[in-house]
C-alpha positions as CSV (number, residue, x, y, z in Angstrom):
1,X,105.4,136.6,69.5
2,X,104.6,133.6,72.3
3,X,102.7,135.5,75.2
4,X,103.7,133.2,78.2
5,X,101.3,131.3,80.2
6,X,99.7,132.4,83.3
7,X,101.1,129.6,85.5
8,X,99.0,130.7,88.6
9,X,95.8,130.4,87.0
10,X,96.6,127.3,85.6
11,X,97.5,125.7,88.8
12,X,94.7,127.1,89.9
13,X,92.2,125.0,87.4
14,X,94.5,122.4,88.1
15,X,93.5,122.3,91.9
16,X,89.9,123.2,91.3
17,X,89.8,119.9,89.2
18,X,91.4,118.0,91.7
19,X,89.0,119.1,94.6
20,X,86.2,118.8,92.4
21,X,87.5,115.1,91.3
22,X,88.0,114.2,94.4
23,X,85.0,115.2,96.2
24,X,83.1,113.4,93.4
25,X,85.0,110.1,94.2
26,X,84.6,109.8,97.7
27,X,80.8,110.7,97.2
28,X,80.7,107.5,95.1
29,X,82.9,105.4,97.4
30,X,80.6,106.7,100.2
31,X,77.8,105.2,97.9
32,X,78.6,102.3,96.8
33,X,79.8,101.5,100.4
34,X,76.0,102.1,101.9
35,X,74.6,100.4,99.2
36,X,76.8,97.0,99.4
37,X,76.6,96.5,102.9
38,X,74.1,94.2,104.2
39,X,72.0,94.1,106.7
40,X,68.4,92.3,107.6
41,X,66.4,95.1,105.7
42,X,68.8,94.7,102.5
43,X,70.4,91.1,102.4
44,X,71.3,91.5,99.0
45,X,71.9,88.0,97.9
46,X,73.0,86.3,101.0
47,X,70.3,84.3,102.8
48,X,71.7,84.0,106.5
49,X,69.4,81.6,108.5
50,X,69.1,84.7,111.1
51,X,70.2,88.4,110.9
52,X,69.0,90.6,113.7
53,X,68.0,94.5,113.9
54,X,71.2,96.8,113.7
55,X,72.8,94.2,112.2
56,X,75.6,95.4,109.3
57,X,78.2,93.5,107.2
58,X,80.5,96.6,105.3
59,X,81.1,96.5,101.9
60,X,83.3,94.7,100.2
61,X,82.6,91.8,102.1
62,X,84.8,88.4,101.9
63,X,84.3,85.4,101.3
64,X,80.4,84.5,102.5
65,X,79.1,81.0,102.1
66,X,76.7,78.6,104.0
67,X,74.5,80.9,105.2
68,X,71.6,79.1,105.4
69,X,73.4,77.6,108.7
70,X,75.0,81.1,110.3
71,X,73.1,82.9,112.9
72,X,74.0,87.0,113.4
73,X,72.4,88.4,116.5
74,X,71.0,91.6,117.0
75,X,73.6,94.7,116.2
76,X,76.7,93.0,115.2
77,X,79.8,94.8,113.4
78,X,80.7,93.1,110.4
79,X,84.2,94.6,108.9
80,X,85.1,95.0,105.4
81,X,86.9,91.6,104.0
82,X,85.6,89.6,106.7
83,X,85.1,85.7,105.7
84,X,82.2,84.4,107.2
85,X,82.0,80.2,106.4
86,X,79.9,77.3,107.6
87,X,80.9,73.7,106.1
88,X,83.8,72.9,103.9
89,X,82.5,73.9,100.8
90,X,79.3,76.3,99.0
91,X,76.4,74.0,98.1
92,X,76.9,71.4,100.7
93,X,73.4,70.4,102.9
94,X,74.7,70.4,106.5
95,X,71.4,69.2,108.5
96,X,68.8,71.1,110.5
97,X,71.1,72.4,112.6
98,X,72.8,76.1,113.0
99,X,76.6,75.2,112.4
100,X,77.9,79.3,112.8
101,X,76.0,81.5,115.5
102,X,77.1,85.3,116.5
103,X,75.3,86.4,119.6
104,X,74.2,90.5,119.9
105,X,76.7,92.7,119.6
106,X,79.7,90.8,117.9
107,X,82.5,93.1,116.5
108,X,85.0,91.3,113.8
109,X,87.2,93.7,112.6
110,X,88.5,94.3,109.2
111,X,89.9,91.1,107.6
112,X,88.6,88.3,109.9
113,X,88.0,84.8,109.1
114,X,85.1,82.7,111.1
115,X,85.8,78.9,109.6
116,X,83.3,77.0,110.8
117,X,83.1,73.3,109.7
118,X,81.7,72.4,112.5
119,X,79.7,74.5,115.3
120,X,81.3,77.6,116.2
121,X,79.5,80.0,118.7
122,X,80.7,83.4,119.5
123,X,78.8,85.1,122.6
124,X,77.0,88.4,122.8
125,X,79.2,91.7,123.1
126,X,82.5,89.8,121.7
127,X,84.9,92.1,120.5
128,X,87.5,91.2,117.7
129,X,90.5,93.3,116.5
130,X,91.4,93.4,112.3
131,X,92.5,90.1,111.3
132,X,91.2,87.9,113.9
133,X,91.3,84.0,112.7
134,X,88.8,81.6,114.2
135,X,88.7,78.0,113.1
136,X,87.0,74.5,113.7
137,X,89.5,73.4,111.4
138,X,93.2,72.1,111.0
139,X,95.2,70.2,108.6
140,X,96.0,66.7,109.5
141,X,99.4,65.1,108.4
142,X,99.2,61.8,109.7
143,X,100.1,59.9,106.6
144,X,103.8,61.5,105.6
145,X,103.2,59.7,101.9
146,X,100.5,62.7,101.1
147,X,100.5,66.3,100.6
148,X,99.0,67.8,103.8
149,X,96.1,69.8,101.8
150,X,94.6,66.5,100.5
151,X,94.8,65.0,104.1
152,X,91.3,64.8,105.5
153,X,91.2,67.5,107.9
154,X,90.5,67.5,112.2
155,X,87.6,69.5,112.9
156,X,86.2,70.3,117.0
157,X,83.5,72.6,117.8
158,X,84.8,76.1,119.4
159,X,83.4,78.1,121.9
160,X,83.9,81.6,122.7
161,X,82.0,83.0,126.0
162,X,79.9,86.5,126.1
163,X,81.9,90.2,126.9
164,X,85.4,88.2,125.1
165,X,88.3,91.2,123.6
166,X,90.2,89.0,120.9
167,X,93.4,90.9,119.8
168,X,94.6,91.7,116.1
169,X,96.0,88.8,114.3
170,X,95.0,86.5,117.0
171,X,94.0,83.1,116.1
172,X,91.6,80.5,117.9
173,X,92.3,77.1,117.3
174,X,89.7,74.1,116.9
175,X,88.1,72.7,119.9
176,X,89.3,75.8,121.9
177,X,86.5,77.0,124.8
178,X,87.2,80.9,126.2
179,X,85.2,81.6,129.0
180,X,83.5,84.4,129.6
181,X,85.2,88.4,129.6
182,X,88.4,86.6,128.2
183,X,91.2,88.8,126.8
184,X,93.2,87.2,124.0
185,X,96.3,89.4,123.4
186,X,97.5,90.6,119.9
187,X,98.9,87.6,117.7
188,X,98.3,85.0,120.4
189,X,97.2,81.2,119.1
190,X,94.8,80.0,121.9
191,X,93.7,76.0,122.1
192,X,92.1,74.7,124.9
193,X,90.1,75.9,127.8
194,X,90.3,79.2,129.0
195,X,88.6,79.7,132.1
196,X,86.4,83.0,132.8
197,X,88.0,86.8,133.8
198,X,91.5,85.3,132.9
199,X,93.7,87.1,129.8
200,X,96.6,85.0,127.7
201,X,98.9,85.7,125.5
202,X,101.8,84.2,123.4
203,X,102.0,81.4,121.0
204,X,100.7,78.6,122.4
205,X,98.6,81.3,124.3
206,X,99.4,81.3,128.0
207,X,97.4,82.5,130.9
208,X,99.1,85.8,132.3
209,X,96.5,87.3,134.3
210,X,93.7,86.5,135.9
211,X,90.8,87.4,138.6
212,X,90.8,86.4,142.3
213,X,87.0,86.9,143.4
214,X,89.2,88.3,147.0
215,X,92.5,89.5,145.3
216,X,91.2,91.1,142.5
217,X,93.6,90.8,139.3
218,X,96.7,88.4,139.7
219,X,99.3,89.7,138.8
220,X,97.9,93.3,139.8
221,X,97.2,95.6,136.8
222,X,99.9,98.3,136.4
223,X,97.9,101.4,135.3
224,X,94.5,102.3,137.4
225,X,91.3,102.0,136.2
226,X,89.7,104.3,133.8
227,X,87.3,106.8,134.9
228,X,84.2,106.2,133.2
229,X,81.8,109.2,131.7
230,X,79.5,110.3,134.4
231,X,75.6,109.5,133.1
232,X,74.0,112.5,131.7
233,X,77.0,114.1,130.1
234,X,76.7,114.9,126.8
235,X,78.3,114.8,123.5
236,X,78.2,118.7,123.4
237,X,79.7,119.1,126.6
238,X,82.8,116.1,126.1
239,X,83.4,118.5,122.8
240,X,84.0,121.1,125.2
241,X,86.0,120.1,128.2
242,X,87.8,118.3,124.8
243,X,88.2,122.3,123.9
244,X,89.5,123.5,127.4
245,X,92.0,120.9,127.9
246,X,93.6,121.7,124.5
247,X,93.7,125.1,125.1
């Protein structure tokens, strides 16, 4: 005679295991995360020519190389996936000079790509969304009998000014100069100069908005101004008005 299974406590088991499993496996991720990112105390095997205090590329990072000419400031954000490149190739002697330089306090989110053949400077407190392109590069195609990949390439410095927000899938072109506090909306394709306070958009990126030293913005901003946290509150006591207004 078959005495039938006890399919509660099987399930049961069954969900022990998985809990167990799975707290297990995000222990590890958490792990190996911490331990693959680098940062100036633990470069692992990348040799930047500078990387400041508070400093932190996440694990897994992209593609890394020429880092004997790239610069990271002091407290930088460095997302998972993000390509960080000076000169057109690993293993290539590109002077004295710094070629790639991130002041204090860059963000590039996940998925970025900093090309730098040439120089490219990003200023201090410049914020970038996931999947954030920035180039000194483009593809020439001057000669219509070759492919456009063998073509030698067009390469101009860029310049991106201190306090900039560059939107997700945004892309800055070679020889492009953003001024400083520039917004760069979500998927825009900037080249040029874009002069200080002053946000574009679309593709070639535009100027939409901008600030009047008298007028304030131009067009005027639709929604007011955000009230900022008053100094001294703390985090206990955001938790809680957090609390009251849900209740």
């Amino acid at each position: 005679m078959r005495v039938p299974k006890n399919r509660n406590t099987f399930s049961s088991l069954t969900a022990w295991r998985r809990r167990a499993l799975s707290g297990a496996f995000h222990r590890c991720r958490r792990w190996v995360q911490e331990t693959g990112a680098i940062t100036a105390a633990r470069p692992g095997g990348l040799r930047f020519r500078k990387i400041g205090e508070g400093t932190r590329l996440a694990f897994p990072q992209g593609t890394v190389f020429g880092e004997p000419w790239i610069e990271l400031g002091a407290h930088c954000i460095i997302g998972e996936q993000v390509t960080l490149t000076a000169g057109l190739m690993p293993g290539l002697d590109l002077g004295s000079d710094t070629v790639l330089t991130l002041g204090d306090g860059v963000v590039l989110g996940r998925g970025s790509h900093v090309v730098a053949d040439t120089t490219v400077t990003i200023g201090s407190d410049t914020y970038c969304g996931p999947y954030v392109y920035i180039t000194s590069t483009n593809h020439s195609y001057d000669d219509p009998g070759q492919p456009v990949g063998k073509q030698w390439p067009r390469m101009e410095p860029v310049t991106i000014g201190p306090g900039c927000w560059i939107g997700t899938g945004a892309v800055i072109l070679p020889g492009a100069t953003l001024g400083r506090n520039v917004v760069v909306a979500a998927g825009a394709v900037v080249r040029g100069e874009v002069p200080d306070h002053a946000v574009v958009a679309g593709a070639p990126a535009r100027v939409v908005r901008s600030w009047d030293a008298e007028k304030g913005w131009q067009p005027p901003l639709r929604t007011p101004a955000p009230i900022p946290i008053p100094a001294g509150v703390t985090p206990e006591q955001l938790l809680a008005v957090a609390e009251l207004e849900e209740s």
